[in-house]
N, C-alpha and C positions, 0 to 999 in steps of 0.2 A: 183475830188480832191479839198480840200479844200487851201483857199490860203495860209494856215499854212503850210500845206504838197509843195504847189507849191515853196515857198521859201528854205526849208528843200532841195530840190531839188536839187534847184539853190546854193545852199552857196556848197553844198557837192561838185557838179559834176564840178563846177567853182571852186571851191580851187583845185580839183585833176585835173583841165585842167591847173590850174597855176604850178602846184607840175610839170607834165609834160613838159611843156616852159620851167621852171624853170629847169630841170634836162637835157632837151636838148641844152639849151643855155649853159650851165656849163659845159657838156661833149663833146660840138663840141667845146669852145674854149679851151679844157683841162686845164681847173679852177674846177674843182669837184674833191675836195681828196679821197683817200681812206678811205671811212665811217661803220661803220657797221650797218647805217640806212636805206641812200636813196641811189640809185644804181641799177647798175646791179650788184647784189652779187652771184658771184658763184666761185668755187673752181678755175678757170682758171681766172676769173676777179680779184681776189682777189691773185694772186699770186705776183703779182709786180705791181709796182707804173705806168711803162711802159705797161702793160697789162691791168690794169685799165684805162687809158688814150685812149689806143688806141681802144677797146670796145665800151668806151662812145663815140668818137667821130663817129663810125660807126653806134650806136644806136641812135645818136641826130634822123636822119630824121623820125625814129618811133614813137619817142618820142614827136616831133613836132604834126605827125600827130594826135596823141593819145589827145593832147592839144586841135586841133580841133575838133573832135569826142567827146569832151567829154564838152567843151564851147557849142557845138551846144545841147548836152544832156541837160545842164543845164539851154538852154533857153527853150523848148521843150514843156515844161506845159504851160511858158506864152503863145507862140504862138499856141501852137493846144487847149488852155482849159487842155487836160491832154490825152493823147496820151501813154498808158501805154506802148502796141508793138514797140513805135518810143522810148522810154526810156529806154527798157530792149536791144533791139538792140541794140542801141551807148552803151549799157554798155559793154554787151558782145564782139560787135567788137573791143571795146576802149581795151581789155582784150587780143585779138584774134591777134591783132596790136602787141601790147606790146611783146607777147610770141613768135611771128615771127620774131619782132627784135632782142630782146636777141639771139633767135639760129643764125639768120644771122651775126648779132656781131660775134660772136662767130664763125661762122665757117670762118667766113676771115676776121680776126681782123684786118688787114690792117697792 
């Protein structure tokens, strides 16, 4: 991997590890409005201001970890050279996280 691709890497998987922090920090102090952008957006999150609230703040600890999973992805080239298996993994789990949270949110939204 050249170091063009190695930074490409790094800006991508470090902006969606911040997008992550960023959305967990906002929906566990229930500061994240109702968006049609960033969110968990689904037919029951999106029904009320209270249902949206309560969602995110059961979805932050996903959300958190997803941040880590995804800051470690984005160091991954610098420290292994390029580690293609160790890249597509934290993607996929970073993915894998995310879709386990939304259902858990959601099935006891607290």
């Amino acid at each position: 991997m050249t170091a063009g691709e190695q930074i490409i890497v790094a800006v991508l998987f470090g902006g969606a590890a911040f997008l992550a922090l960023a959305l967990g920090l906002l929906g566990a102090s229930r500061r994240l409005p109702r968006n049609p952008l960033f969110g968990v957006r689904t037919r029951t999150s999106m029904a009320s201001d209270e249902a949206w609230r309560r969602i995110h703040v059961r979805f932050a600890p996903f959300s958190y970890a997803v941040a880590v999973l995804w800051a470690v992805t984005a160091a991954t080239p610098f420290v292994t050279g390029w580690n293609e298996p160790l890249v597509v993994a934290g993607i996929v789990l970073g993915l894998v996280v995310l879709l386990v949270g939304a259902v858990r949110a959601h099935r006891d939204p607290g």
